[in-house]
C-alpha positions in Angstrom: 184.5 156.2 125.5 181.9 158.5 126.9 181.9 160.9 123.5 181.3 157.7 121.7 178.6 156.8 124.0 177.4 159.9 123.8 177.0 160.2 120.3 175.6 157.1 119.9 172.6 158.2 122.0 172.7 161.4 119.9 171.8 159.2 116.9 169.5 157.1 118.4 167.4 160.0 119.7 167.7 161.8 115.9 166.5 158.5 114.5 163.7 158.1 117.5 162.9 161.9 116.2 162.8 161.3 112.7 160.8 158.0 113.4 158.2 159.7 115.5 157.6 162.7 112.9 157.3 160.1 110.3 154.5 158.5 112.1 152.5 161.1 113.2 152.5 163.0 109.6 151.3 159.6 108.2 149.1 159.4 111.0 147.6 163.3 110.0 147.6 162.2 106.2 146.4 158.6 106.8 142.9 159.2 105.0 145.2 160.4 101.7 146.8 157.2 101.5 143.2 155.4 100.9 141.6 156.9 97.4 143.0 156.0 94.5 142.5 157.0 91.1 142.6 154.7 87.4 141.2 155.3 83.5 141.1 152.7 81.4 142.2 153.2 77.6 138.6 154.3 77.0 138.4 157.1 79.3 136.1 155.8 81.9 137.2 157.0 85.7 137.3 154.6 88.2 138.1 155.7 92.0 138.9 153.3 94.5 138.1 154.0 98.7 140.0 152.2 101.4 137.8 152.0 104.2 138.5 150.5 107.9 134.5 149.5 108.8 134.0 149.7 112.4 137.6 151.5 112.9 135.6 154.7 111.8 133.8 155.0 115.0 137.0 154.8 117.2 138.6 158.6 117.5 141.5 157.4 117.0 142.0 156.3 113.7 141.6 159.8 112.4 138.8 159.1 109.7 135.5 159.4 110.8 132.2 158.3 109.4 131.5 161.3 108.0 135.0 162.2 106.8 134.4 159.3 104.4 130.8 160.4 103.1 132.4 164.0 102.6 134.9 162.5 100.2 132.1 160.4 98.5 129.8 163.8 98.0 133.1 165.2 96.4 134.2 162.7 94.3 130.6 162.5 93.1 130.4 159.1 91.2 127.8 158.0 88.8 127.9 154.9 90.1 128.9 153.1 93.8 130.9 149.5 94.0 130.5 148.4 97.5 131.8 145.4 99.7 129.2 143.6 99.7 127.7 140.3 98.3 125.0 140.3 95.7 123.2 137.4 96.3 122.4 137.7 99.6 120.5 141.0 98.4 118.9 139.2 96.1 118.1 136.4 98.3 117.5 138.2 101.1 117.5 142.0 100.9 120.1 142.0 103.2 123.4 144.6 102.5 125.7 142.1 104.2 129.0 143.8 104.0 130.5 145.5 106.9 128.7 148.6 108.7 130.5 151.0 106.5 129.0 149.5 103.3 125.9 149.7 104.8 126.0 153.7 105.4 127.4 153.9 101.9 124.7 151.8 100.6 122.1 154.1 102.5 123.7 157.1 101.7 123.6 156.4 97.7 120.1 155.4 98.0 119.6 158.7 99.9 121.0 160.5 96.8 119.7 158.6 93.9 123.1 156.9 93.1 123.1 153.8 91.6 125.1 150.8 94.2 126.5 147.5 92.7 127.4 144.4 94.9 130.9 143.1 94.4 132.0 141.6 96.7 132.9 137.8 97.1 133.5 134.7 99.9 131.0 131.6 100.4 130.8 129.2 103.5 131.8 125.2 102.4 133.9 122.6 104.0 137.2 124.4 102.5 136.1 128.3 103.1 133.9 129.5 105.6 135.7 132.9 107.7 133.7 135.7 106.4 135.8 139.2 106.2 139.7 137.7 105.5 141.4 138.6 102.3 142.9 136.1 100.3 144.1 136.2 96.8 141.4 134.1 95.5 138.3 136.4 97.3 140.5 139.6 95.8 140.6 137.5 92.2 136.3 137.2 92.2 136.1 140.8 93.5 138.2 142.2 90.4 136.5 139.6 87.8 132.9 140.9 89.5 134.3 144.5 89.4 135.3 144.4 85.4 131.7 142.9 85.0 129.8 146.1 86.5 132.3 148.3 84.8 131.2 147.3 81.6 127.3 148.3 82.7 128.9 151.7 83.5 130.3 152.7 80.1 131.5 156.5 80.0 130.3 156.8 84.3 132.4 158.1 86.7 132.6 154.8 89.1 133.5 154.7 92.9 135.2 151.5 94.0 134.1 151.2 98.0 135.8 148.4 99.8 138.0 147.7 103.0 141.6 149.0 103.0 142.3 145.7 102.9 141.0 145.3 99.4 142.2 148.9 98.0 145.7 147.8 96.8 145.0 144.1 95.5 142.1 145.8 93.5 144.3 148.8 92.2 147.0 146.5 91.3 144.5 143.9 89.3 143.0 147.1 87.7 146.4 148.0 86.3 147.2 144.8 85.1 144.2 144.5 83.0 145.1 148.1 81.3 144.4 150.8 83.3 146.6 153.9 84.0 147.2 155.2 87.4 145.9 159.2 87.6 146.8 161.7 89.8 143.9 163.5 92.5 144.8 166.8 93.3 144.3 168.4 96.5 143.4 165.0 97.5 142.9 165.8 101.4 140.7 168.4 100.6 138.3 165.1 99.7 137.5 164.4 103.4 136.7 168.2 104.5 133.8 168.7 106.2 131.2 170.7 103.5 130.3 172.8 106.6 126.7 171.2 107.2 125.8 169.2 110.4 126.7 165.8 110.1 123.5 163.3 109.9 123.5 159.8 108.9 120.9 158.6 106.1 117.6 158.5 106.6 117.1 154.3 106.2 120.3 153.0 107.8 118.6 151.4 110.8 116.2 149.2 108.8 119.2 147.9 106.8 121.2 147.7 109.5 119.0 145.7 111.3 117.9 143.0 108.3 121.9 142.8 108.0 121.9 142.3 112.1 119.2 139.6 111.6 121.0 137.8 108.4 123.9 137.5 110.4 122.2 136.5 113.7 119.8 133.9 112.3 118.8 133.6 108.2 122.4 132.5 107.7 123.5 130.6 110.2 119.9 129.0 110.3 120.8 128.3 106.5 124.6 126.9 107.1 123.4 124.5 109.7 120.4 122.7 107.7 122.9 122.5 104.6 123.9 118.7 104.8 127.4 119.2 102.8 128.9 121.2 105.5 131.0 119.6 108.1 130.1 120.3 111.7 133.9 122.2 112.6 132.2 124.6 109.9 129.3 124.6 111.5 129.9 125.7 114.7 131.8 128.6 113.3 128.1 129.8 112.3 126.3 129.2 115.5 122.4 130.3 115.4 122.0 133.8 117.4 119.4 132.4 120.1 120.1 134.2 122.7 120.3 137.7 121.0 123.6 138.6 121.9 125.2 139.2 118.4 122.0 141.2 117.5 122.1 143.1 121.1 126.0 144.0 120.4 124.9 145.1 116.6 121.9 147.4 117.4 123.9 149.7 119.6 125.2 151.1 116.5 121.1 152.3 115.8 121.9 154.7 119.0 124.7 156.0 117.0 122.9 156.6 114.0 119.4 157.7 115.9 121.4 160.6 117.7 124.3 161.3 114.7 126.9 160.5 116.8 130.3 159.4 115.4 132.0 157.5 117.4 131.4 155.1 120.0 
C-alpha cells in the first residue's frame, strides 16, 4: 500500500513538473503566440498583432510597451489597422480605442505610416458595453478590415488589435481565401533595437482628447439621444467630477518620463 501511494505521488509531482515547465515556457514565449501572418491569392501581406492594452504596463505580463513598438519597427508595414472606431475620428478627432491603439496611432504618425480605423461596437438600447468581443463586433471588424485591404493593393498591411480579436480575425481572413504563412525567427520581432526607449512625440494630446471623449463628448452625447433607455444610460454617466479623466491622465506621467510600466 505505501509503494502504491508512493508512486502515485511520484506521478503527480512529474505531472505538477511537466505542468509547471509548460507554463512558464509559454509564459517566456507568450509575445510569439500573438503575430500572425496571411497572403491572399494576390500576394498582398497581411500581419496581424495581438495586443493586451493596459496589460502592457504591468511587469508581469511579459510584453512591454515597447516590446510591441520594436516588433512594429521590424515588421515595417506600409500600412497600420488599428482598434479603433473611425467615426468618432471623424466626428471628433478622437483615437478612441484602447491606450495601446493610441501609442500605435502616435507612433505611425511619428513615422509617416499611414493608420486606418477598423474597428466596430455602437451604444443603443440592445448594445451599449464598449471593449467585449462578440461574434457580430468581430463580423464588422473583418467586413471593415477587407474594405481597407482593398485601398492597400500590393502594401505590406499590419492588423493591430486586442488579443481578443487576433484569432476571430485570422480565422475570418482564412475563410475568405487567405493562406496562413510562416514568420521566422519570430521572437526576434520584440527585441529591443538597442536605442533608449521613448514614447512618441504627440501621445499626450491624443491621449487626452480620447480621456475627454470618454469622460464627457460621449456620454454627454448618449444621454441627450432620446432613443436610448435610461438602464443604458447610466452605463454612460457624464464625467463631472473628473475622476475617469484624473485616473486616465496618470498614464501622461508615464509617457512624460518614458517609463513602462506603472
Amino acid at each position: 500500500m505505501k509503494r502504491k501511494l508512493k508512486r502515485i505521488f511520484i506521478c503527480i509531482a512529474v505531472i505538477l513538473g511537466i505542468l509547471l515547465i509548460t507554463a512558464t515556457v509559454f509564459y517566456i514565449n507568450l509575445k510569439s503566440f500573438t503575430v500572425k501572418r496571411v497572403q491572399s491569392e494576390s500576394g498582398q501581406e497581411v500581419y496581424l498583432m495581438g495586443t493586451f492594452h493596459k496589460d502592457h504596463f504591468d511587469p508581469m505580463s511579459n510584453y512591454s510597451v515597447e516590446e510591441m513598438m520594436n516588433a512594429v519597427e521590424k515588421i515595417d508595414p506600409d500600412v497600420v489597422f488599428i482598434e479603433a472606431r473611425e467615426e468618432s475620428y471623424e466626428q471628433y478627432g478622437a483615437v478612441d480605442g484602447p491606450v495601446d491603439m493610441c501609442i500605435a496611432y502616435c507612433y505611425c504618425r511619428d513615422n509617416d505610416i499611414p493608420v486606418e480605423m477598423v474597428d466596430y461596437w455602437k451604444v443603443d438600447n440592445d448594445h451599449y458595453r464598449q471593449n467585449t468581443t462578440t461574434d457580430d463586433r468581430d463580423d464588422h471588424i473583418h467586413q471593415r478590415i477587407m474594405e481597407k485591404l482593398g485601398l492597400y493593393d500590393n502594401k505590406k498591411v499590419l492588423v493591430i488589435c486586442g488579443f481578443g480579436h487576433l484569432y476571430p480575425q485570422f480565422d475570418r481572413l482564412i475563410n475568405a481565401g487567405f493562406k496562413k504563412e510562416r514568420i521566422p525567427g519570430v521572437s526576434k520581432l520584440f527585441k529591443s533595437n538597442g536605442r533608449e526607449f521613448v514614447y512618441p512625440s504627440m501621445i499626450c494630446d491624443v491621449w487626452e482628447k480620447r480621456t475627454l471623449f470618454y469622460a464627457n463628448t460621449y456620454p454627454e452625447s448618449i444621454q441627450a439621444d432620446a432613443t436610448i433607455n435610461d438602464e443604458v444610460k447610466s452605463q454612460w454617466p457624464v464625467d463631472e467630477n473628473h475622476v475617469f479623466y484624473d485616473s486616465q491622465m496618470e498614464y501622461c506621467d508615464l509617457f512624460r518620463s518614458n517609463r513602462l510600466y506603472k
